[in-house]
Biopython code that builds the backbone (N, CA, C, O; Angstrom):
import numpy as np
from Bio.PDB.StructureBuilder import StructureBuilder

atoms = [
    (1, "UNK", "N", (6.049, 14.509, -1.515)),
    (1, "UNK", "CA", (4.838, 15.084, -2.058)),
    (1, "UNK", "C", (3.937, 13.941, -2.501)),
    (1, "UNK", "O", (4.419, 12.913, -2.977)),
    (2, "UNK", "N", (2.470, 14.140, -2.326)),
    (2, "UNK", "CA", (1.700, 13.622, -2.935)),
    (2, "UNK", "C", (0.483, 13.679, -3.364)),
    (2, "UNK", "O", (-0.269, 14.338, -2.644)),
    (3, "UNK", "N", (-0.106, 13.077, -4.568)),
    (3, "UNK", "CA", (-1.388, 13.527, -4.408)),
    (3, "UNK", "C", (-2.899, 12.414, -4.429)),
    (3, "UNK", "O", (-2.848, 11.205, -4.653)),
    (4, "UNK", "N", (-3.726, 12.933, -4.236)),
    (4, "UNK", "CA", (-4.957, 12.076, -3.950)),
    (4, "UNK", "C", (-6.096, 12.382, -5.661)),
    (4, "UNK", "O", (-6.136, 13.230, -6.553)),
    (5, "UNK", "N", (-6.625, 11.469, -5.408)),
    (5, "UNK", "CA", (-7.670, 11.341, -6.249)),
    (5, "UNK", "C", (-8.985, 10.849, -6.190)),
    (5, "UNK", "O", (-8.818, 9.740, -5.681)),
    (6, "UNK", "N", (-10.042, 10.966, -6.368)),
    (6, "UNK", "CA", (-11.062, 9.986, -5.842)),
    (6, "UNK", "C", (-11.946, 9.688, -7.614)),
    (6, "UNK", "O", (-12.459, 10.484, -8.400)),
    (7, "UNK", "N", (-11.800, 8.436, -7.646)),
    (7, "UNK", "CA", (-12.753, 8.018, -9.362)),
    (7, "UNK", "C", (-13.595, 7.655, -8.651)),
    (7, "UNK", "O", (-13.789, 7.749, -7.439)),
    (8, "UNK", "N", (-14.643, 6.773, -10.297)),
    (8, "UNK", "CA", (-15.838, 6.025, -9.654)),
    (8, "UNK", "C", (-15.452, 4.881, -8.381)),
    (8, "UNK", "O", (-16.034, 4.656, -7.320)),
    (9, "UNK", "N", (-14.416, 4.378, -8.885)),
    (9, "UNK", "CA", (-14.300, 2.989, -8.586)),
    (9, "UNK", "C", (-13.100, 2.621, -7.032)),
    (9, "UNK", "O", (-13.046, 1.699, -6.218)),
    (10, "UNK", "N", (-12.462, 3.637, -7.203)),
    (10, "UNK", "CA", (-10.883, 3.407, -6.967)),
    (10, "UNK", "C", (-10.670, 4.823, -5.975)),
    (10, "UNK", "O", (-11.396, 5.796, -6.180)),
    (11, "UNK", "N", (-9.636, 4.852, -4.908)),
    (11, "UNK", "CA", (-8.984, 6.321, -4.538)),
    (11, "UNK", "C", (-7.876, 5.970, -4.963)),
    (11, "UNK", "O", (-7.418, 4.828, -4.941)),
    (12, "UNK", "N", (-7.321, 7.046, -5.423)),
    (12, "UNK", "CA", (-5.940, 6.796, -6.128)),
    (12, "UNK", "C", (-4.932, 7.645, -5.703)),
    (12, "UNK", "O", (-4.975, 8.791, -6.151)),
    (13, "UNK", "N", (-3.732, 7.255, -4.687)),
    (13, "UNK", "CA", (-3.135, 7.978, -4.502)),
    (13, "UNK", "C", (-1.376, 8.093, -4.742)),
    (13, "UNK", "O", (-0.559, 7.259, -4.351)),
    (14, "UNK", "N", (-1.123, 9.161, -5.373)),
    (14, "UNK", "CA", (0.463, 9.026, -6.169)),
    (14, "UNK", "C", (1.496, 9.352, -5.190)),
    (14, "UNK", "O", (1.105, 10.178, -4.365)),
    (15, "UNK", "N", (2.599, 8.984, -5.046)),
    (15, "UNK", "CA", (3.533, 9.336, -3.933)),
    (15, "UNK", "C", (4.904, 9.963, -4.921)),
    (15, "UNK", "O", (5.470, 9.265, -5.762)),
    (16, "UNK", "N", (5.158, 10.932, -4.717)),
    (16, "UNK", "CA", (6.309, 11.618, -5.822)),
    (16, "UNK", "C", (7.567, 11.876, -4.772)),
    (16, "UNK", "O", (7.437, 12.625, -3.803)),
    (17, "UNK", "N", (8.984, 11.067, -5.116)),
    (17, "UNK", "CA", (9.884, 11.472, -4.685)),
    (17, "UNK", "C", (10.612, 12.693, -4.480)),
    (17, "UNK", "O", (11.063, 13.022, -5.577)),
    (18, "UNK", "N", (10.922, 13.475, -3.643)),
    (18, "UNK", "CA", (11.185, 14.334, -3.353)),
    (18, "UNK", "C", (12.870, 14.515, -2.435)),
    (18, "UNK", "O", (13.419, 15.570, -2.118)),
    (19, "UNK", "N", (13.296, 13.257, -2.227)),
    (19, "UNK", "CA", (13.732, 13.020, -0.853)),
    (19, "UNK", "C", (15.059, 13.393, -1.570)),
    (19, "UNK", "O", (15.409, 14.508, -1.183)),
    (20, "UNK", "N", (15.867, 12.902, -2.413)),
    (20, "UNK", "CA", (17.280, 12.898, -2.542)),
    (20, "UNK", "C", (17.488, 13.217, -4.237)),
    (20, "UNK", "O", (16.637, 13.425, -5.101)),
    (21, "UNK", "N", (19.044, 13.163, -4.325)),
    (21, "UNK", "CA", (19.020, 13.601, -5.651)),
    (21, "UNK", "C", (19.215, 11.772, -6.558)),
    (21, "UNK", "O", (19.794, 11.499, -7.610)),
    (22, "UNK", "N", (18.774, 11.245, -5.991)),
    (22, "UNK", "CA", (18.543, 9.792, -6.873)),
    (22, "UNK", "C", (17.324, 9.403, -6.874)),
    (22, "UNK", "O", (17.194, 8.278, -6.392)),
    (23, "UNK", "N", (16.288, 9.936, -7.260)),
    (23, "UNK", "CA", (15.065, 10.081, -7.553)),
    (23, "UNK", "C", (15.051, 9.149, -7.476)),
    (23, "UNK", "O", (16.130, 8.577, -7.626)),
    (24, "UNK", "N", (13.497, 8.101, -7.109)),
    (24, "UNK", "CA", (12.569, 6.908, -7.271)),
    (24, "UNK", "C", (11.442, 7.102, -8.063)),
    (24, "UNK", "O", (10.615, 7.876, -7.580)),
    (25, "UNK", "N", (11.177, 6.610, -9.155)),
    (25, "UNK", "CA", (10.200, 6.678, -9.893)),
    (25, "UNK", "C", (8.535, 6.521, -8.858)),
    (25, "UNK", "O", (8.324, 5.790, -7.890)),
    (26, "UNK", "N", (7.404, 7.709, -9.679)),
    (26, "UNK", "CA", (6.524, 7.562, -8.854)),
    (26, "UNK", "C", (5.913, 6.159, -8.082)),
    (26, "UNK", "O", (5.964, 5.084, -8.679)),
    (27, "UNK", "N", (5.442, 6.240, -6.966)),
    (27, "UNK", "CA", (4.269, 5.117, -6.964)),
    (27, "UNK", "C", (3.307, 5.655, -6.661)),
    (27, "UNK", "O", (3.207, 6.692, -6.006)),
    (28, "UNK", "N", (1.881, 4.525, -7.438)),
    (28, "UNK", "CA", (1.088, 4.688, -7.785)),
    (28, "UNK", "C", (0.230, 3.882, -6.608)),
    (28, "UNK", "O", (0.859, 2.884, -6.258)),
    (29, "UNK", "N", (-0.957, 4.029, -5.942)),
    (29, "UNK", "CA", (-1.672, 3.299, -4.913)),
    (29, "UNK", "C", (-2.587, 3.552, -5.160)),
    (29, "UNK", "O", (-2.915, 4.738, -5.171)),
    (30, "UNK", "N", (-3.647, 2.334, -5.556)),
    (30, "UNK", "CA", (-5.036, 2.387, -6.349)),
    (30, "UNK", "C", (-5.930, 1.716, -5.038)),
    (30, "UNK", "O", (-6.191, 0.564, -5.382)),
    (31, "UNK", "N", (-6.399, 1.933, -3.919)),
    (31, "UNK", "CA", (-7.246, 1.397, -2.974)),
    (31, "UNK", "C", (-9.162, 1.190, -3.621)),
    (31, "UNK", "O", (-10.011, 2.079, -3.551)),
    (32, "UNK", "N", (-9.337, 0.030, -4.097)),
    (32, "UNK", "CA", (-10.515, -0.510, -4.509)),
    (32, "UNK", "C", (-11.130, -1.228, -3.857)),
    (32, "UNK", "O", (-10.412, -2.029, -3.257)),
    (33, "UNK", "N", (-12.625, -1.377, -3.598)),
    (33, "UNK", "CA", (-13.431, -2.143, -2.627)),
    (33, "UNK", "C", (-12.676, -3.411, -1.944)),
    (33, "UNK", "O", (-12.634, -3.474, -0.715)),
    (34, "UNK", "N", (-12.075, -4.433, -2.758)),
    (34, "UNK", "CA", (-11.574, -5.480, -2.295)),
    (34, "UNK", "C", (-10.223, -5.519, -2.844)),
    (34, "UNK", "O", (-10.000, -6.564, -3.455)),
    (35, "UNK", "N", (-9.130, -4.583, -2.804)),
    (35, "UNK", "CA", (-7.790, -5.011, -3.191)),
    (35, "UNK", "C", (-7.282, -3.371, -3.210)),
    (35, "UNK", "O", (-7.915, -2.462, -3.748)),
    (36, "UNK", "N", (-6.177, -3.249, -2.597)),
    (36, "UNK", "CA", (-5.115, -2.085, -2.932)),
    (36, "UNK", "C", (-4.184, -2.628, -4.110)),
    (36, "UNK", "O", (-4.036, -3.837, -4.288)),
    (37, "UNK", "N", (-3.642, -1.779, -4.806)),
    (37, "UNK", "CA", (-2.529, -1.922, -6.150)),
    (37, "UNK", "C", (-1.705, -1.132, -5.802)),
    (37, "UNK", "O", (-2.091, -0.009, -5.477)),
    (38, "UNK", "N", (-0.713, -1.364, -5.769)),
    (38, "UNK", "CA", (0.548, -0.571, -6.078)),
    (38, "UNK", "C", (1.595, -0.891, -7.593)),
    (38, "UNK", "O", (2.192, -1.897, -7.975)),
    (39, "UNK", "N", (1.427, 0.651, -8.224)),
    (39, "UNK", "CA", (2.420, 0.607, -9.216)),
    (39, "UNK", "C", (3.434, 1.214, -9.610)),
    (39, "UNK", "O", (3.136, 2.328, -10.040)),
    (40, "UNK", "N", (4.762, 0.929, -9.670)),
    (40, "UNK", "CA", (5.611, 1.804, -9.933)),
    (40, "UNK", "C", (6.390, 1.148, -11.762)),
    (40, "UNK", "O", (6.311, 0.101, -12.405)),
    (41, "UNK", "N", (6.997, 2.337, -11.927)),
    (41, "UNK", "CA", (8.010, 1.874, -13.251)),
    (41, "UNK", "C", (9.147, 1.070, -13.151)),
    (41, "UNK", "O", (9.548, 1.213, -11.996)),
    (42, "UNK", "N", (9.742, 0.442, -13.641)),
    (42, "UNK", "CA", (10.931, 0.037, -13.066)),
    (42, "UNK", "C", (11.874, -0.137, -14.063)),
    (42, "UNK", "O", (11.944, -0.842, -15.069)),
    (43, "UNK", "N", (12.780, 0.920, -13.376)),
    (43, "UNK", "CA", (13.684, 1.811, -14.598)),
    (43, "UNK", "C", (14.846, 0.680, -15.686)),
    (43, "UNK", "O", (15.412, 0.807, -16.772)),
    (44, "UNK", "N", (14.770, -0.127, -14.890)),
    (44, "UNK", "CA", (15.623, -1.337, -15.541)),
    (44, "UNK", "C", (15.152, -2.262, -16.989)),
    (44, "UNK", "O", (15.770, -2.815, -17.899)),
    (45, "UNK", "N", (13.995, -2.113, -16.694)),
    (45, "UNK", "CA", (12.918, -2.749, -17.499)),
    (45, "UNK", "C", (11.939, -1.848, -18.691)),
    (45, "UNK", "O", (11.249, -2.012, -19.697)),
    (46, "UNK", "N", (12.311, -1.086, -18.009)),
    (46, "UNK", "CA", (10.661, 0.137, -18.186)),
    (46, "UNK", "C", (9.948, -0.398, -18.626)),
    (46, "UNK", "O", (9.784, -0.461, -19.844)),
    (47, "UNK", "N", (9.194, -1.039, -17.669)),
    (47, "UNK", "CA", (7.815, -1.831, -17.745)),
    (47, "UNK", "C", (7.604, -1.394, -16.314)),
    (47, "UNK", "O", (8.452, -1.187, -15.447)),
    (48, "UNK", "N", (5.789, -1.265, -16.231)),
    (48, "UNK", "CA", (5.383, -0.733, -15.121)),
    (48, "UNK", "C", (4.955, -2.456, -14.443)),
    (48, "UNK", "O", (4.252, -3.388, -14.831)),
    (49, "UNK", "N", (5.854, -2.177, -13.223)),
    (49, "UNK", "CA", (4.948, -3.130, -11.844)),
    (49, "UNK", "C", (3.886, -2.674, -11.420)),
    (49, "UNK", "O", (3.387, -1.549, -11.448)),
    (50, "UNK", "N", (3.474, -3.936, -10.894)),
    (50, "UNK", "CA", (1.685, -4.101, -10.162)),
    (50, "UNK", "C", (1.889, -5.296, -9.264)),
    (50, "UNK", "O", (2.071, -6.474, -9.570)),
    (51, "UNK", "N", (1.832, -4.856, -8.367)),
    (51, "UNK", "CA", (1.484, -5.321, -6.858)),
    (51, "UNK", "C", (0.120, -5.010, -6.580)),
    (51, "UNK", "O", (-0.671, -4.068, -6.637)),
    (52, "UNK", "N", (0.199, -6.378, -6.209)),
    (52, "UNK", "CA", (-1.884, -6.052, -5.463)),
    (52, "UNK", "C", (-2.208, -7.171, -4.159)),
    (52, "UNK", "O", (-2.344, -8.381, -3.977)),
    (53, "UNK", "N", (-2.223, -6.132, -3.552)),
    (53, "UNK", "CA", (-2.371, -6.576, -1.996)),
    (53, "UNK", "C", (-4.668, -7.082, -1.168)),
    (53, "UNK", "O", (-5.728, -6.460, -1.105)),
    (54, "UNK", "N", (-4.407, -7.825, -0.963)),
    (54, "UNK", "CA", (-6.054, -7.785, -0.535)),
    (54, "UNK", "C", (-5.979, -7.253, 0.725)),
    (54, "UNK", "O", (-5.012, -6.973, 1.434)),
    (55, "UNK", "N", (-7.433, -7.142, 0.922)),
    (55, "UNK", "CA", (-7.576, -6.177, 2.073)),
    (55, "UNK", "C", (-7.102, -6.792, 3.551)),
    (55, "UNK", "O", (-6.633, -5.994, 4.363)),
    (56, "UNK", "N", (-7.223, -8.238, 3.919)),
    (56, "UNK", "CA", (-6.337, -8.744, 5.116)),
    (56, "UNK", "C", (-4.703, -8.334, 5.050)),
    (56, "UNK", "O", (-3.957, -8.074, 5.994)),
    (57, "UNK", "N", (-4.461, -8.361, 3.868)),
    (57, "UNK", "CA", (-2.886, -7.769, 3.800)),
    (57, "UNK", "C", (-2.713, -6.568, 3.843)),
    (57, "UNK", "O", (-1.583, -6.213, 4.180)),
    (58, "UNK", "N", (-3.649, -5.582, 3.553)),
    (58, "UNK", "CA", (-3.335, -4.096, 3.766)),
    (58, "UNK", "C", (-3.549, -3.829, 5.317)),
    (58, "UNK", "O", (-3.013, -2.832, 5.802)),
    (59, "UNK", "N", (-4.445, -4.824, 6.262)),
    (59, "UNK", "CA", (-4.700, -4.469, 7.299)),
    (59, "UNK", "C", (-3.700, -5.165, 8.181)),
    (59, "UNK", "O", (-3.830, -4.831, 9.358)),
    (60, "UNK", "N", (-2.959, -5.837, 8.009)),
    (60, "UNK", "CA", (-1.561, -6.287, 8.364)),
    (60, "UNK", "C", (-0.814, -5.843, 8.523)),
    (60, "UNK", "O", (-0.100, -5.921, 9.523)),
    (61, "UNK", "N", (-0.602, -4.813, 7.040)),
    (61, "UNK", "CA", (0.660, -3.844, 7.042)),
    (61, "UNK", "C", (0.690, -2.979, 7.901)),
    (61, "UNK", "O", (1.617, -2.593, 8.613)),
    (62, "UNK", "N", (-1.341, -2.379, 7.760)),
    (62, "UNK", "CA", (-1.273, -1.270, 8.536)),
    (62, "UNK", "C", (-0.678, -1.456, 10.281)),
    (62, "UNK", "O", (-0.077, -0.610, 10.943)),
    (63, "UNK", "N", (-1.055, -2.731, 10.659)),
    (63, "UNK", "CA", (-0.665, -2.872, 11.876)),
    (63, "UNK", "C", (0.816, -2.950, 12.045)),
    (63, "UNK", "O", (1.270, -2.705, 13.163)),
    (64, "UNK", "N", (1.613, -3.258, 11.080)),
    (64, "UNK", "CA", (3.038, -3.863, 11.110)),
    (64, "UNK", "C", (3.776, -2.355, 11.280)),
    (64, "UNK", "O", (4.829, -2.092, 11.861)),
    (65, "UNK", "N", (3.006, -1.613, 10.689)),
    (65, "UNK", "CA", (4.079, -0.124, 10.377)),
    (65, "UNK", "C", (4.637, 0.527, 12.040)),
    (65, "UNK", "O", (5.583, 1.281, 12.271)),
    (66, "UNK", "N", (3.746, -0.034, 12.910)),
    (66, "UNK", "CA", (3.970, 0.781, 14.459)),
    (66, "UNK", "C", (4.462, -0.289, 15.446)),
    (66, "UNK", "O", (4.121, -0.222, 16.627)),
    (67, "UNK", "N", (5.381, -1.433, 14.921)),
    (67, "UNK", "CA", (5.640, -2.637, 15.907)),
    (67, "UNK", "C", (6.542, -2.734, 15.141)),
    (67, "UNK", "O", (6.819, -2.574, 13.953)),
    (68, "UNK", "N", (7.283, -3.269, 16.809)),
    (68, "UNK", "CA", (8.869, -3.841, 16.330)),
    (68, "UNK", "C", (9.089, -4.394, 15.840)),
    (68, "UNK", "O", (8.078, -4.894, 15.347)),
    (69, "UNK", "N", (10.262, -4.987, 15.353)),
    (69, "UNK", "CA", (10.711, -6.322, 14.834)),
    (69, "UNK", "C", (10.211, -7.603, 15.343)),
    (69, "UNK", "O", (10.767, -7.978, 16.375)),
    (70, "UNK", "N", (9.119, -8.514, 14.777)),
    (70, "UNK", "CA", (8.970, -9.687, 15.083)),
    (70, "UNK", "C", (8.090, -10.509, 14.469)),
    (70, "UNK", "O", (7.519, -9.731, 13.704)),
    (71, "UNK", "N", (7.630, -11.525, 14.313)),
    (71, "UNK", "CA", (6.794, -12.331, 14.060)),
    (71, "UNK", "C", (5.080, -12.099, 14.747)),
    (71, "UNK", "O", (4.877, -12.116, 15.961)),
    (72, "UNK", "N", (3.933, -11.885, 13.677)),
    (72, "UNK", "CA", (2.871, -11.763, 14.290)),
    (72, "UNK", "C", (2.015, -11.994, 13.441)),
    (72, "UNK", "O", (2.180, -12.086, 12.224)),
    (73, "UNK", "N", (0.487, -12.159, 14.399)),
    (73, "UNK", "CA", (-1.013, -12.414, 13.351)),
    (73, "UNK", "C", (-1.745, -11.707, 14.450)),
    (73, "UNK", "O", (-1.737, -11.659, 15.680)),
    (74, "UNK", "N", (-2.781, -10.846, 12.793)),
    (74, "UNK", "CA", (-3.888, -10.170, 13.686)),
    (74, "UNK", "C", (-5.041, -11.659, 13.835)),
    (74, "UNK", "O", (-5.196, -12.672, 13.154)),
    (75, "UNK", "N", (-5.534, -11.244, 14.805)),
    (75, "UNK", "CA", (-6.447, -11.969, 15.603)),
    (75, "UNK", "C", (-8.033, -10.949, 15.094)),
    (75, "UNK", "O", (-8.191, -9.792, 15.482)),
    (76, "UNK", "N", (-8.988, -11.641, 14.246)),
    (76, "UNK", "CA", (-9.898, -10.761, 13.940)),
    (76, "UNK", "C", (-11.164, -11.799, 15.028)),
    (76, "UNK", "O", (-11.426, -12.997, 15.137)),
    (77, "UNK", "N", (-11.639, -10.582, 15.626)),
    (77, "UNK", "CA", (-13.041, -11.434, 16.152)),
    (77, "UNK", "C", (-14.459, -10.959, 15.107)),
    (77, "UNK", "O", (-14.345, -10.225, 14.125)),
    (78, "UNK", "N", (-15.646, -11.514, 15.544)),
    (78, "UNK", "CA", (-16.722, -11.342, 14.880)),
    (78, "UNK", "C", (-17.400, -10.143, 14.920)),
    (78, "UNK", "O", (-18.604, -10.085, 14.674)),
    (79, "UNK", "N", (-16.709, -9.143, 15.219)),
    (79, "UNK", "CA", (-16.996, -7.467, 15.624)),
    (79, "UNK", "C", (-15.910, -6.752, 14.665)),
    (79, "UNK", "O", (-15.487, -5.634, 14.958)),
    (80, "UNK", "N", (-15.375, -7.587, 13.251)),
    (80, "UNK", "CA", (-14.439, -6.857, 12.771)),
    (80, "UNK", "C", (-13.206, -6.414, 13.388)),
    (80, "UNK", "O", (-12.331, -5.950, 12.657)),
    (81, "UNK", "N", (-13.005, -6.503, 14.748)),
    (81, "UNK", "CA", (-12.233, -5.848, 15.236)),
    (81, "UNK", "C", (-10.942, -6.531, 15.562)),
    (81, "UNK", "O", (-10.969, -7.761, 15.624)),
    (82, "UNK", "N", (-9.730, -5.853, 15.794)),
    (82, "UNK", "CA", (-8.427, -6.930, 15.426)),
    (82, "UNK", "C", (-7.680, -6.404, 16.399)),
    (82, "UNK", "O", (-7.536, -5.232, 16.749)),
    (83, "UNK", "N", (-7.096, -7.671, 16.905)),
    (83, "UNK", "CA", (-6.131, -7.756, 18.232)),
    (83, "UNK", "C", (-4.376, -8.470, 17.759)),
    (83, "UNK", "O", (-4.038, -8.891, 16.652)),
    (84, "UNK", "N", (-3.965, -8.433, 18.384)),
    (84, "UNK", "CA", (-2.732, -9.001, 17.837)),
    (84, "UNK", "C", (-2.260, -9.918, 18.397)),
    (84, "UNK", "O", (-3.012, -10.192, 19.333)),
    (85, "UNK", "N", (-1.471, -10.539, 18.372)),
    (85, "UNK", "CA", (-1.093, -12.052, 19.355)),
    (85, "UNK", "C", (0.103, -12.277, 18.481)),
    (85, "UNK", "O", (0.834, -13.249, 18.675)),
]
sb = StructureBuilder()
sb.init_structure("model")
sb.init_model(0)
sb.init_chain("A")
sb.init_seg("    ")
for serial, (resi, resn, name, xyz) in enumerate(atoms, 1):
    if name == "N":
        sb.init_residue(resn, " ", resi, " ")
    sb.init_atom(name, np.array(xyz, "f"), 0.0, 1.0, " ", f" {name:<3s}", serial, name[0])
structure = sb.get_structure()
């Protein structure tokens, strides 16, 4: 399950475990003009993490999620547009 949000600044979207009976504390995904955040609790600590990814790294991931196992770089040309190599 999850849900969306839209503020001034930020889309904010929460991801709620659902999957098993050893729950994962929520995460939290704050996508802002120049940086995504990710935050979760971390039950060991209970102190909340913050991860913050910039936008070449979110567009990395996004490419990484549909390719195999291996070593790679997006290739951006001057049209924004991204190739892989």
């Amino acid at each position: 399950m999850f849900t969306i949000e839209h503020e001034f600044d930020a889309t904010i979207i929460t991801l709620i475990d659902e999957g098993s009976p050893n729950l994962a504390d929520d995460v939290t995904i704050s996508a802002f003009e120049d940086c995504v955040t990710l935050e979760q609790l971390d039950p060991r600590s209970d102190e909340l993490v913050t991860i913050t990814l910039s936008m070449v790294q979110v567009n990395d991931l996004l490419a990484a999620l549909n390719l195999p196992e291996g070593s790679y770089r997006l290739v951006r040309d001057r049209s924004q547009d991204s190739s892989l190599s």
